[in-house]
CHARMM-style PDB file with segment names, atoms N, HN, CA, C and O in Angstrom:
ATOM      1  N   UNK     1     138.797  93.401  86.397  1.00  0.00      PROA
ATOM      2  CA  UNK     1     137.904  93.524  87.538  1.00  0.00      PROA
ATOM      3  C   UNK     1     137.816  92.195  88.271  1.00  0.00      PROA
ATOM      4  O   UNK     1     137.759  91.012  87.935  1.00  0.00      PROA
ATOM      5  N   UNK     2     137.827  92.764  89.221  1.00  0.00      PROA
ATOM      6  HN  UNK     2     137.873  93.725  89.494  1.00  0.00      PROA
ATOM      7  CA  UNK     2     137.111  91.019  90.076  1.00  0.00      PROA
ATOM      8  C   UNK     2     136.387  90.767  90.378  1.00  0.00      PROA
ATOM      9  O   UNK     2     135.707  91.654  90.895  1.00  0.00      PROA
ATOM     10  N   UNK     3     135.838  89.412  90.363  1.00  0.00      PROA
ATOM     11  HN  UNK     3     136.390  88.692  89.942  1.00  0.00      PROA
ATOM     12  CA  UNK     3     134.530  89.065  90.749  1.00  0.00      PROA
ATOM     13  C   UNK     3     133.691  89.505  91.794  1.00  0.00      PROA
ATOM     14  O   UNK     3     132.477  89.375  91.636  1.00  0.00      PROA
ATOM     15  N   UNK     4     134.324  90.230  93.306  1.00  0.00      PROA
ATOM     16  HN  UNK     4     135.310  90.336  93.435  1.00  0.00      PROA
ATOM     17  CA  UNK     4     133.639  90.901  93.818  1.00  0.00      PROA
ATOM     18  C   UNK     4     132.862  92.547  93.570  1.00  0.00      PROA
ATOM     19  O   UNK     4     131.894  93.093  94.101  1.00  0.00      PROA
ATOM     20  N   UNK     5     133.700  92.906  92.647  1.00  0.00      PROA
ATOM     21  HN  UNK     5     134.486  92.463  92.216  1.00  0.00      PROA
ATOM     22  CA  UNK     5     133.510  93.902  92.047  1.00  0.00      PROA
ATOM     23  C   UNK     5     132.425  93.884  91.081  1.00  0.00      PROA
ATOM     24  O   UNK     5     131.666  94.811  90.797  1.00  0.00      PROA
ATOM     25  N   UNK     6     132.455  92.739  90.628  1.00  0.00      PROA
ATOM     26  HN  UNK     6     133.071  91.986  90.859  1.00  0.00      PROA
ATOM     27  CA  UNK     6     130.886  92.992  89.326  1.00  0.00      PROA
ATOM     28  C   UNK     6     129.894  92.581  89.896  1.00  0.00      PROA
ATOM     29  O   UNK     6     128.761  93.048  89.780  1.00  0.00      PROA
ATOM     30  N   UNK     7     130.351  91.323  90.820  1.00  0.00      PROA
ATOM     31  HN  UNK     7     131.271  90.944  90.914  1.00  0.00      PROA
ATOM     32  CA  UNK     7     128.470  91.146  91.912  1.00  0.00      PROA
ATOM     33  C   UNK     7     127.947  92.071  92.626  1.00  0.00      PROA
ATOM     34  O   UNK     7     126.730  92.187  92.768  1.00  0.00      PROA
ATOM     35  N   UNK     8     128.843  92.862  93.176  1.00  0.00      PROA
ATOM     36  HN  UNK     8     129.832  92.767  93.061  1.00  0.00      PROA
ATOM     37  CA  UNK     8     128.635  94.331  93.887  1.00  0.00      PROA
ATOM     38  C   UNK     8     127.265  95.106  92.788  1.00  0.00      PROA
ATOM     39  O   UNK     8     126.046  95.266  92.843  1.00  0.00      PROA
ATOM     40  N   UNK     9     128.424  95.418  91.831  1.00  0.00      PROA
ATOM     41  HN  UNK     9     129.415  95.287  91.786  1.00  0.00      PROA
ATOM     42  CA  UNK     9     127.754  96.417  90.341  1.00  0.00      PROA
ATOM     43  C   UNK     9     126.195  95.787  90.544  1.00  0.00      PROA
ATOM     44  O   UNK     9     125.212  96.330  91.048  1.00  0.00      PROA
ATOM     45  N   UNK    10     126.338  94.475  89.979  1.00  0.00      PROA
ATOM     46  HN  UNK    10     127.137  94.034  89.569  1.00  0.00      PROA
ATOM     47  CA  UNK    10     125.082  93.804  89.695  1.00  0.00      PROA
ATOM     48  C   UNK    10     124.056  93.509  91.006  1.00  0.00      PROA
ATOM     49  O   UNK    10     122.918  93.079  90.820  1.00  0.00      PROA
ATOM     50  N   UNK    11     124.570  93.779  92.296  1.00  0.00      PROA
ATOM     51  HN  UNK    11     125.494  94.129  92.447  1.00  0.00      PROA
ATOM     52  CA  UNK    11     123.505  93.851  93.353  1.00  0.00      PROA
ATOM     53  C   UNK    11     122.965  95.042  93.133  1.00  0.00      PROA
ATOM     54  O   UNK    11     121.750  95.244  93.146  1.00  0.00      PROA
ATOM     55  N   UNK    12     123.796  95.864  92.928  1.00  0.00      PROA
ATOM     56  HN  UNK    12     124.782  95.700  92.917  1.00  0.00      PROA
ATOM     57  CA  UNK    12     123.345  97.690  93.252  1.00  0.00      PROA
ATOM     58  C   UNK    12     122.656  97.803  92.004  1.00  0.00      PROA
ATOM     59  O   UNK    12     121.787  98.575  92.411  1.00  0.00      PROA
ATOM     60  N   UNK    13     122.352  97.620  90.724  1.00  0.00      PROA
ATOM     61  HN  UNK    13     123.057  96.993  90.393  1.00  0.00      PROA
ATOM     62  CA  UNK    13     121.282  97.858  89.577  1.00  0.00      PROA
ATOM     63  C   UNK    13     120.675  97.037  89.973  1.00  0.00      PROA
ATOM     64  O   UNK    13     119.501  97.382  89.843  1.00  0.00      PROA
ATOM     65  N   UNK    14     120.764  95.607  90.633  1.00  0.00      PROA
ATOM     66  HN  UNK    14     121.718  95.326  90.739  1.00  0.00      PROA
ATOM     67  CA  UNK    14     119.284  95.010  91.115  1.00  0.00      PROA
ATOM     68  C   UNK    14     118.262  95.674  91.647  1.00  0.00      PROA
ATOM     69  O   UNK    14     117.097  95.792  91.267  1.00  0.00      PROA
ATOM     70  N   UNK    15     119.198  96.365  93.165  1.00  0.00      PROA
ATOM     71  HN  UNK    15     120.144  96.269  93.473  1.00  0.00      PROA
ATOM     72  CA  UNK    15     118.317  96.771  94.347  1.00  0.00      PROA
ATOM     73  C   UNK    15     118.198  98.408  93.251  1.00  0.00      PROA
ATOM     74  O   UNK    15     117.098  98.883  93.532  1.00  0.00      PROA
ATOM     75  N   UNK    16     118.814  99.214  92.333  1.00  0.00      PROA
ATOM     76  HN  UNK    16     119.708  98.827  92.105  1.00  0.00      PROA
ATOM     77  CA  UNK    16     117.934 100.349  92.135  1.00  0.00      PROA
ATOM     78  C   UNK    16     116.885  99.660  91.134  1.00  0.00      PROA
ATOM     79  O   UNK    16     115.818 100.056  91.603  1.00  0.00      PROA
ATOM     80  N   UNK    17     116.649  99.054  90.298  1.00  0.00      PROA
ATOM     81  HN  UNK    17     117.516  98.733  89.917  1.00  0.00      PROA
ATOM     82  CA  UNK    17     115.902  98.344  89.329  1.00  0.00      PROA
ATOM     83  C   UNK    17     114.463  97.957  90.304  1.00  0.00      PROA
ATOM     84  O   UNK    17     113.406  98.016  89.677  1.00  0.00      PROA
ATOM     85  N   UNK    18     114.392  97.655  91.462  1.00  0.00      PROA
ATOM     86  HN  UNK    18     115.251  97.607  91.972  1.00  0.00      PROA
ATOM     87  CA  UNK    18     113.447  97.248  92.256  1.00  0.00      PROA
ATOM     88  C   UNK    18     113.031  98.737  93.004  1.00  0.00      PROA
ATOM     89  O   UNK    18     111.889  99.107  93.277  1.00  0.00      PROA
ATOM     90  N   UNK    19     113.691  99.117  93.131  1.00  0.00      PROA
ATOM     91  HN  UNK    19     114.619  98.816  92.910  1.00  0.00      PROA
ATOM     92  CA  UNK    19     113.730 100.659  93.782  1.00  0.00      PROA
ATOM     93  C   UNK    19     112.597 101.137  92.934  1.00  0.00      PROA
ATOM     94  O   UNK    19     111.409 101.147  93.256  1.00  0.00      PROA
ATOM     95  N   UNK    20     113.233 101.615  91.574  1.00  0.00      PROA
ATOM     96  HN  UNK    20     114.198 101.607  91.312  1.00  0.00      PROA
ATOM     97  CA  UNK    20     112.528 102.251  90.820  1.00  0.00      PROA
ATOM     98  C   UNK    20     111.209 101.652  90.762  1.00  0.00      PROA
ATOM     99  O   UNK    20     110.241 102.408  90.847  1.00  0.00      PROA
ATOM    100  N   UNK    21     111.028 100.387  90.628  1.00  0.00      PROA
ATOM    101  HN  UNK    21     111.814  99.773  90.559  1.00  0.00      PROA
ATOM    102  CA  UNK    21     109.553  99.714  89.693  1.00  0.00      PROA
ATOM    103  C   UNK    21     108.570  99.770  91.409  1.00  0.00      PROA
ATOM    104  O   UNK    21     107.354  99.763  91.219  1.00  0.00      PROA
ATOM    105  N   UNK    22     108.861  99.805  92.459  1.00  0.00      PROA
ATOM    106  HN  UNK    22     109.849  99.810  92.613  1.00  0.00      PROA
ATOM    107  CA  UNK    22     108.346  99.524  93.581  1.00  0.00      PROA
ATOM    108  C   UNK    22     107.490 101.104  93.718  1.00  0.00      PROA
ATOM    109  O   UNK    22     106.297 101.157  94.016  1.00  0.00      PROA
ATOM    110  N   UNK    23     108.413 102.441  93.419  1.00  0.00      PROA
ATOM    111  HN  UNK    23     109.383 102.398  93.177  1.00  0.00      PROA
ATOM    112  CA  UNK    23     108.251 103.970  92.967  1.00  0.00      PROA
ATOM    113  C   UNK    23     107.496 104.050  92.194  1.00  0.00      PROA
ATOM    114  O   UNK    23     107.053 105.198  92.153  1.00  0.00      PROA
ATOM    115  N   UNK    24     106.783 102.993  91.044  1.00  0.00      PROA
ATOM    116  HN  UNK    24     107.142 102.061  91.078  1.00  0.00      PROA
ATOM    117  CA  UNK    24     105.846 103.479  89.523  1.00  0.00      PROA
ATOM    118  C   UNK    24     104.821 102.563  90.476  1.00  0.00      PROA
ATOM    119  O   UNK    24     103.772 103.092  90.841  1.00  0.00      PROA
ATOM    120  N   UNK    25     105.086 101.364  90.829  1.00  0.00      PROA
ATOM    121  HN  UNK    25     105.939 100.934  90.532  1.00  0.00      PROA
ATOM    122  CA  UNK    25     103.777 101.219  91.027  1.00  0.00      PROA
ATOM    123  C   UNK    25     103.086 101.610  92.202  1.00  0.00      PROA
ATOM    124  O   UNK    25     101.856 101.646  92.166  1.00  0.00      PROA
ATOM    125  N   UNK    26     103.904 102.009  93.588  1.00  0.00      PROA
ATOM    126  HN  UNK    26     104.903 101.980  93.617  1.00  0.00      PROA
ATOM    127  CA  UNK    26     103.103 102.893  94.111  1.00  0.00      PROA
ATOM    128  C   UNK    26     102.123 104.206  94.250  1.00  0.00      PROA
ATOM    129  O   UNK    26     101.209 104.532  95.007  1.00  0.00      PROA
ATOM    130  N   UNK    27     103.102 105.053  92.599  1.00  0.00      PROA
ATOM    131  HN  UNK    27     103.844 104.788  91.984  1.00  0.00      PROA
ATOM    132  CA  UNK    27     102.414 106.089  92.204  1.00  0.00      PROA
ATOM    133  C   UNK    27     101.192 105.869  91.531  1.00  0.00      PROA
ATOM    134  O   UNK    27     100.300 106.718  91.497  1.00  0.00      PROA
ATOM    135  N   UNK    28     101.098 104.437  90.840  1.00  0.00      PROA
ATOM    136  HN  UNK    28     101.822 103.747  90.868  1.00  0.00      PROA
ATOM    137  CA  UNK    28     100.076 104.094  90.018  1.00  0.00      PROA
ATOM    138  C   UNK    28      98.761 103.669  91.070  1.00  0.00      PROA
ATOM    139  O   UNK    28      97.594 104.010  90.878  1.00  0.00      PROA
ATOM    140  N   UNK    29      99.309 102.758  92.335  1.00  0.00      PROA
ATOM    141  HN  UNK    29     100.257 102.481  92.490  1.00  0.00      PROA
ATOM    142  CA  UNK    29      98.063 102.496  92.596  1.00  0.00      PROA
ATOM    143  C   UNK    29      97.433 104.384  93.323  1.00  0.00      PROA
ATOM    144  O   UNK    29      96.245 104.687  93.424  1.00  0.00      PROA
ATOM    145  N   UNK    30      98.587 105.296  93.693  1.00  0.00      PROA
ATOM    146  HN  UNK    30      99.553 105.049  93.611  1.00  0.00      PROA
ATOM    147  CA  UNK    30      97.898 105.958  94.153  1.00  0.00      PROA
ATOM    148  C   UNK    30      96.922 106.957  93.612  1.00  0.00      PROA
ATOM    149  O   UNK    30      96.119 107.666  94.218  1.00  0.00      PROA
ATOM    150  N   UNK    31      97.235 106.825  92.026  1.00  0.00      PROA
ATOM    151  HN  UNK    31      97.888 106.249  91.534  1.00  0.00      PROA
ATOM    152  CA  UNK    31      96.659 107.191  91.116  1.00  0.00      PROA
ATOM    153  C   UNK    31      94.769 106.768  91.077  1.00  0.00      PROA
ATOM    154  O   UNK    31      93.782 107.499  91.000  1.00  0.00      PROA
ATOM    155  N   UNK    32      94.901 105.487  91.158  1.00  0.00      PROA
ATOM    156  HN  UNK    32      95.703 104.893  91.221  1.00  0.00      PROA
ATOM    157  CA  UNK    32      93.835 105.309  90.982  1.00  0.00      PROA
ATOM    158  C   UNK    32      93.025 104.820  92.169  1.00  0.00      PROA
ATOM    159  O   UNK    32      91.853 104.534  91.922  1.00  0.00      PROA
ATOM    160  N   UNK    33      93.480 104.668  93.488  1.00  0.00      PROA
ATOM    161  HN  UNK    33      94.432 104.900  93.688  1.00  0.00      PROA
ATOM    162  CA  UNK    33      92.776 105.310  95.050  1.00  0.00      PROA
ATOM    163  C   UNK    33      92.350 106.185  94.876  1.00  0.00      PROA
ATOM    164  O   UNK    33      91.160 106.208  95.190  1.00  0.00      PROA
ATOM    165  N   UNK    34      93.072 107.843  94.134  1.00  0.00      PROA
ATOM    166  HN  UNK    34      94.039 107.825  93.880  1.00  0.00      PROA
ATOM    167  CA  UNK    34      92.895 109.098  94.133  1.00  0.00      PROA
ATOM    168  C   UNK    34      91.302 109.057  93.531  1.00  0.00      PROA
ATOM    169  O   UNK    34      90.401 109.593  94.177  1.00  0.00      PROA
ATOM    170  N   UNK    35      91.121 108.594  92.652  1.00  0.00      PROA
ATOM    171  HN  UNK    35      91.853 108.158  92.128  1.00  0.00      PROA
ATOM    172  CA  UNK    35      90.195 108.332  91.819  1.00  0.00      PROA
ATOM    173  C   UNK    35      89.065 107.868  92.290  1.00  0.00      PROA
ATOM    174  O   UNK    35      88.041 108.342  91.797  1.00  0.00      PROA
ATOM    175  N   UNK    36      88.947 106.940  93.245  1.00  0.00      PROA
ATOM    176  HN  UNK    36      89.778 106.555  93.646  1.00  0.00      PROA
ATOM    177  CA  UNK    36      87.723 106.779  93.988  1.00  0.00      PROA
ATOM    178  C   UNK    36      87.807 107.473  95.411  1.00  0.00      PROA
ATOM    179  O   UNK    36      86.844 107.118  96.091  1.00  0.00      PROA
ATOM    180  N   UNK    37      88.424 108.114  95.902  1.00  0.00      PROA
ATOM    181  HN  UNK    37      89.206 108.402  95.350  1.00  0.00      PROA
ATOM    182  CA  UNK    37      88.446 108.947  97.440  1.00  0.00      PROA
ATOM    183  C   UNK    37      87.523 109.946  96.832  1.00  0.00      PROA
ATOM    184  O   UNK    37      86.942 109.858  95.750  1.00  0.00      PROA
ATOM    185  N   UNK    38      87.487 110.889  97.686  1.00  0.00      PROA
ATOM    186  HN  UNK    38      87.959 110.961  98.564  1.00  0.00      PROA
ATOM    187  CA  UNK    38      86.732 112.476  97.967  1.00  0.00      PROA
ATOM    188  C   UNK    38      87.627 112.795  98.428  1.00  0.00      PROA
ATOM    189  O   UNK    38      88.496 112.288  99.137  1.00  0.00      PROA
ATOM    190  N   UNK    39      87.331 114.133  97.814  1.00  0.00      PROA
ATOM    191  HN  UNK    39      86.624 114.544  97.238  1.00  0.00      PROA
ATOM    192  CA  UNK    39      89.351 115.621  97.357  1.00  0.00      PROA
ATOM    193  C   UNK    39      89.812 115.334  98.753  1.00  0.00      PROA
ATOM    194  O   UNK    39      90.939 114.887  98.966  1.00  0.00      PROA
ATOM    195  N   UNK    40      88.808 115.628  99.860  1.00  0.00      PROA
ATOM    196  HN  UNK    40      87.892 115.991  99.686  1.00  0.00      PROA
ATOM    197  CA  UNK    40      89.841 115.591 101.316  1.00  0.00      PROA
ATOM    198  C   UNK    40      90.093 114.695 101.720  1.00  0.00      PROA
ATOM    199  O   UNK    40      90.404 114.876 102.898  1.00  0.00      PROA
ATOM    200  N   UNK    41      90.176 113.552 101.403  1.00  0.00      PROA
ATOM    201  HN  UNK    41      89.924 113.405 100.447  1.00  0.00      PROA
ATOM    202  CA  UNK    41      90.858 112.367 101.714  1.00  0.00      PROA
ATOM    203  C   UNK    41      91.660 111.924 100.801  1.00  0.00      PROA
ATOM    204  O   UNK    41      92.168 110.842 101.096  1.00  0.00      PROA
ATOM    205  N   UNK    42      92.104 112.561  99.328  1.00  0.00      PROA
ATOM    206  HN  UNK    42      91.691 113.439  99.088  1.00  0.00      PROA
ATOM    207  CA  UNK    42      93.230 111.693  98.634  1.00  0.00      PROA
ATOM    208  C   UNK    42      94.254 112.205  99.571  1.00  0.00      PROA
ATOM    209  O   UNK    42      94.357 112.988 100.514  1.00  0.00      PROA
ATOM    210  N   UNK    43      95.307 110.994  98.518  1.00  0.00      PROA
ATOM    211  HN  UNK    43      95.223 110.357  97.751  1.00  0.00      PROA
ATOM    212  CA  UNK    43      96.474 110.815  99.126  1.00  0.00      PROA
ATOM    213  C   UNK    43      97.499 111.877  98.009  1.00  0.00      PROA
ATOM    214  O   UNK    43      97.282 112.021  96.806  1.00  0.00      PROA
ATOM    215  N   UNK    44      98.759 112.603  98.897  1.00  0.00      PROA
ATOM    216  HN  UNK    44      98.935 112.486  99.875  1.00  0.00      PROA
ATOM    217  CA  UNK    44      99.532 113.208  97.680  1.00  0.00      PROA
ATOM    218  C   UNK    44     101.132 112.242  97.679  1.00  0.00      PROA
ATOM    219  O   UNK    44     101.565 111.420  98.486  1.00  0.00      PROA
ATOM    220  N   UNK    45     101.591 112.683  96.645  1.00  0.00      PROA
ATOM    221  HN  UNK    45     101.240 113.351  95.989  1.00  0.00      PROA
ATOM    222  CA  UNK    45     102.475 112.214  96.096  1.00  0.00      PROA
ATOM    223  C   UNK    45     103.843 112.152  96.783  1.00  0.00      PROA
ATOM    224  O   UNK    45     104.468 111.096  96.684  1.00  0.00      PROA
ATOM    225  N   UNK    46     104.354 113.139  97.446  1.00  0.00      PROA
ATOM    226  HN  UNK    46     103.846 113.997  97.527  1.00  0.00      PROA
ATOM    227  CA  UNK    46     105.642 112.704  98.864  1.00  0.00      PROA
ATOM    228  C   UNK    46     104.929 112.868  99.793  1.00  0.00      PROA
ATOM    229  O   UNK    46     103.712 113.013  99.901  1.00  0.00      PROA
ATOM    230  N   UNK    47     106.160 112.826 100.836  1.00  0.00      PROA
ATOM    231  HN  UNK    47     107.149 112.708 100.749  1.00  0.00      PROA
ATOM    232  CA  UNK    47     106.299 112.471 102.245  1.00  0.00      PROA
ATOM    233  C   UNK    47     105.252 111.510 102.552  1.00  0.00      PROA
ATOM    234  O   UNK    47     104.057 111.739 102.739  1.00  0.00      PROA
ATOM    235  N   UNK    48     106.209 109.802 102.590  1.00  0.00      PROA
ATOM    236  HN  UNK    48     107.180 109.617 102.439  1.00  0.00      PROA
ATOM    237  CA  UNK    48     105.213 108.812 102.919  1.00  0.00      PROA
ATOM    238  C   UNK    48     105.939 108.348 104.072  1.00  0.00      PROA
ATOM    239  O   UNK    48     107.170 108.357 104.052  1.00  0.00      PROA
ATOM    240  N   UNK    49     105.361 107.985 104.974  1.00  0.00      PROA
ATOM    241  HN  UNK    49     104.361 107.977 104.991  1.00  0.00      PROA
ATOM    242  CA  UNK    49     105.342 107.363 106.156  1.00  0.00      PROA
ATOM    243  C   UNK    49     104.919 106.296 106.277  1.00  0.00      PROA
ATOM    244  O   UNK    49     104.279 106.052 105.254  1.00  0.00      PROA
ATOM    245  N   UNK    50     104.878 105.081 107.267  1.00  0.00      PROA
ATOM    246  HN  UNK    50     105.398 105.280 108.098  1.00  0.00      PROA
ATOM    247  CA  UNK    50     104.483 104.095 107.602  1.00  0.00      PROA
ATOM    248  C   UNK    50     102.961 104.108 107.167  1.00  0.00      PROA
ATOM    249  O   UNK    50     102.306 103.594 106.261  1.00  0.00      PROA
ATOM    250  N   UNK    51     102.636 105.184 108.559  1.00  0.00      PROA
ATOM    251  HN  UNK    51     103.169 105.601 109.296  1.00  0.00      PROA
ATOM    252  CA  UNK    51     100.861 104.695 108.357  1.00  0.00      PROA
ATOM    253  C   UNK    51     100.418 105.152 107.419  1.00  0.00      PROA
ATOM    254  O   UNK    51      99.362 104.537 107.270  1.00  0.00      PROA
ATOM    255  N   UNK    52     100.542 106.083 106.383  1.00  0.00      PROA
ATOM    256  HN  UNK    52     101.400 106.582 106.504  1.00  0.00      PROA
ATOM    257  CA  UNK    52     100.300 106.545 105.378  1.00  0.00      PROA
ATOM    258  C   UNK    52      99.973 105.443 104.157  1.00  0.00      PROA
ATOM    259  O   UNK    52      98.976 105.260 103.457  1.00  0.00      PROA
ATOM    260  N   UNK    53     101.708 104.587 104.259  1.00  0.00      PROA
ATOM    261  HN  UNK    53     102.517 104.735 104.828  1.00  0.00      PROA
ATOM    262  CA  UNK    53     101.479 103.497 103.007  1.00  0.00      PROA
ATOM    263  C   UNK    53     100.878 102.616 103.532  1.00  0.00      PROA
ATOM    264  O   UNK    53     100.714 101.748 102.674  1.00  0.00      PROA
ATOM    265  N   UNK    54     100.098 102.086 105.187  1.00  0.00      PROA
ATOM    266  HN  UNK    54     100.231 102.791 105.884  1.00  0.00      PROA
ATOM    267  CA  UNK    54      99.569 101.182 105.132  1.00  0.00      PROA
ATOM    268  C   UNK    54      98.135 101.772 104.444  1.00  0.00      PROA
ATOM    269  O   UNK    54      97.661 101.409 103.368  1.00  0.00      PROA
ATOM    270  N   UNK    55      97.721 102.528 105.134  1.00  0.00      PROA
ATOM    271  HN  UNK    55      98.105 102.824 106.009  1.00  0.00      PROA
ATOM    272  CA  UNK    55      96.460 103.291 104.970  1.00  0.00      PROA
ATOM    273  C   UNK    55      96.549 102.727 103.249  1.00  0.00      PROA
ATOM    274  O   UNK    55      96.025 101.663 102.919  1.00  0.00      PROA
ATOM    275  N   UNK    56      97.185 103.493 102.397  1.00  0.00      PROA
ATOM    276  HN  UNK    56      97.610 104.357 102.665  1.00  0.00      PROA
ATOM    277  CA  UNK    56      96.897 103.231 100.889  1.00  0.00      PROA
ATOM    278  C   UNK    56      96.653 101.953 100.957  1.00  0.00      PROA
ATOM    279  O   UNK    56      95.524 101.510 100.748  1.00  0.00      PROA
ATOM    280  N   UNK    57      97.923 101.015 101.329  1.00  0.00      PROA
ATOM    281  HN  UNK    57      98.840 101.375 101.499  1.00  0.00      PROA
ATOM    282  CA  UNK    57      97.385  99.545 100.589  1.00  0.00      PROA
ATOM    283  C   UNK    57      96.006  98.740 101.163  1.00  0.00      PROA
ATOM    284  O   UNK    57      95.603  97.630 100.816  1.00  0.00      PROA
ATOM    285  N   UNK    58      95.227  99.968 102.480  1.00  0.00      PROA
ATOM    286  HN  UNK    58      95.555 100.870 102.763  1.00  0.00      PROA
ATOM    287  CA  UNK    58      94.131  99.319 103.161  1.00  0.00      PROA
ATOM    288  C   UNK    58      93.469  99.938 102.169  1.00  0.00      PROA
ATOM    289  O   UNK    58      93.232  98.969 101.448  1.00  0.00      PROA
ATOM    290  N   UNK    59      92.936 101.000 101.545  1.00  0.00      PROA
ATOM    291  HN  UNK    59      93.128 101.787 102.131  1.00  0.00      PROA
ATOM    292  CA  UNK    59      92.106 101.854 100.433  1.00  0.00      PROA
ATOM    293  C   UNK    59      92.217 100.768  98.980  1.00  0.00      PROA
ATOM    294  O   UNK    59      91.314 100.303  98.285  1.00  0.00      PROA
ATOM    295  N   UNK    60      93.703 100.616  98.888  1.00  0.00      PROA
ATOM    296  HN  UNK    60      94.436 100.994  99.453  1.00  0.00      PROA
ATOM    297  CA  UNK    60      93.497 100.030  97.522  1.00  0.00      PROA
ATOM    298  C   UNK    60      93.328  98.355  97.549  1.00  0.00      PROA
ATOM    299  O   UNK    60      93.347  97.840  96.431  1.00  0.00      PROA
ATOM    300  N   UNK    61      93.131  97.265  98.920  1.00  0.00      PROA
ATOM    301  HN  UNK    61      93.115  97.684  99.828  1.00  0.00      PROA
ATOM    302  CA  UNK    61      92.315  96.372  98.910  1.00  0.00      PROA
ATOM    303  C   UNK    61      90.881  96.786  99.246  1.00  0.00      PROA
ATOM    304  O   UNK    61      90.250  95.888  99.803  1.00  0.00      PROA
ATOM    305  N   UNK    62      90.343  97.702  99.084  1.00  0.00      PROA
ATOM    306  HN  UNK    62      90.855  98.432  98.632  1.00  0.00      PROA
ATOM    307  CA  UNK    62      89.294  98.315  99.510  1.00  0.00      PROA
ATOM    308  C   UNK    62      88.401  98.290  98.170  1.00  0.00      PROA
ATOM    309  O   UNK    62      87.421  97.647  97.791  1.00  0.00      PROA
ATOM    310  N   UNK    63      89.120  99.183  97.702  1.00  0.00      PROA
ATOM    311  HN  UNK    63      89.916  99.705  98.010  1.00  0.00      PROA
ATOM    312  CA  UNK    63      88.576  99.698  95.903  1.00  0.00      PROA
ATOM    313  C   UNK    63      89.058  98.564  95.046  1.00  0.00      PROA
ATOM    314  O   UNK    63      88.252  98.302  94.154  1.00  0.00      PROA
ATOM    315  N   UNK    64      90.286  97.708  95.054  1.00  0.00      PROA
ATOM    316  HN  UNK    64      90.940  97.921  95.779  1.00  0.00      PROA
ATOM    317  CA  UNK    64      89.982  96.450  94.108  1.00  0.00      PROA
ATOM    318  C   UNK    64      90.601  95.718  95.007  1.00  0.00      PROA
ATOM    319  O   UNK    64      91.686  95.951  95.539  1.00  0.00      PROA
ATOM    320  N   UNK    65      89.680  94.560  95.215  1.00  0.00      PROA
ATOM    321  HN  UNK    65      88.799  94.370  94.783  1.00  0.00      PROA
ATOM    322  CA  UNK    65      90.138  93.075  96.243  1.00  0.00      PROA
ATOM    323  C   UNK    65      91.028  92.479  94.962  1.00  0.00      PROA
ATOM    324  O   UNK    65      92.151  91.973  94.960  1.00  0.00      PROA
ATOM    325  N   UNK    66      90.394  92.653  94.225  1.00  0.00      PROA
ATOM    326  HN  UNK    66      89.482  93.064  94.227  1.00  0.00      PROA
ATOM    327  CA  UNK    66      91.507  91.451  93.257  1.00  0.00      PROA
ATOM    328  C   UNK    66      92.400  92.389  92.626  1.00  0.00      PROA
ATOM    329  O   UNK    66      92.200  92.575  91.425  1.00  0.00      PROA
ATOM    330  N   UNK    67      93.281  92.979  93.138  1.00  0.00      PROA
ATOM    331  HN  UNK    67      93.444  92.827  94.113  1.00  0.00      PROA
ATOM    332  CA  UNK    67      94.133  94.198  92.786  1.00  0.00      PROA
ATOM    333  C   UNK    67      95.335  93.842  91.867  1.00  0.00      PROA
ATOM    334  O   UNK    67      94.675  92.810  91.752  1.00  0.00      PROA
ATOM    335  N   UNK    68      96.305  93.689  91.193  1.00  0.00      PROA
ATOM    336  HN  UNK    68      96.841  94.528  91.286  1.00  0.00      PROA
ATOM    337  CA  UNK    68      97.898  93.408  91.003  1.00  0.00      PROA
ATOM    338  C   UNK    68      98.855  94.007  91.434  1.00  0.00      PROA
ATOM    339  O   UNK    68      99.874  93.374  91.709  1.00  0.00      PROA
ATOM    340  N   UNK    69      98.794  95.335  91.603  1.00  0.00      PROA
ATOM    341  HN  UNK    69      97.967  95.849  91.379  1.00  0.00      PROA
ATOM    342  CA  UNK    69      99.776  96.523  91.951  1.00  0.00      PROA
ATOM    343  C   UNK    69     100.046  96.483  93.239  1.00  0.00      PROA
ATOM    344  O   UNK    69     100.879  97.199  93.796  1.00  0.00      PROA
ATOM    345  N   UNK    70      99.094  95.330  93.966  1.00  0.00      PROA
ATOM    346  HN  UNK    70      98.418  94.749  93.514  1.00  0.00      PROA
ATOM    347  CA  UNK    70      99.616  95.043  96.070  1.00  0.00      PROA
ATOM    348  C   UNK    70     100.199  94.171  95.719  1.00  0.00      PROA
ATOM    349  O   UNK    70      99.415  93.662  94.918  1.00  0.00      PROA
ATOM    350  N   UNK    71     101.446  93.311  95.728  1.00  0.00      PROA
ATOM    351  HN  UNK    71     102.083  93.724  96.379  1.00  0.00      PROA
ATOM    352  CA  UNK    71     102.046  92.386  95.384  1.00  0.00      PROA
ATOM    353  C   UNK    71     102.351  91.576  97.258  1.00  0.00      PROA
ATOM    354  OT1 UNK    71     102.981  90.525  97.381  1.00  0.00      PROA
TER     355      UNK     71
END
């Protein structure tokens, strides 16, 4: 193999490796937004859009200022 060939490999499990963990913790914080909203205002689980994910990360500096999961 050649060296362009394995940095390739190793970009593409980077960028899915970030993919994935960026996917758990968005589900997590929306988990626990869900948790302090009222039923007609949670958020569901697909179709996210722009204003949608800002909206969450405005809810979840909302419900914890000192949060970890907003990076």
């Amino acid at each position: 193999m050649t060296v362009r060939i394995v940095v390739g490999v190793v970009a593409v499990a980077c960028v899915a490796a970030c993919g994935l963990l960026s996917t758990f913790l968005t589900f997590e914080m929306v988990d626990k937004v869900n948790e302090k909203l009222p039923e007609a205002e949670k958020f569901g689980q697909l179709g996210w859009y722009l204003a949608k994910r800002l909206r969450l990360n405005r809810e979840y500096k909302r419900f914890y200022p000192g949060g970890q999961l907003l990076l």
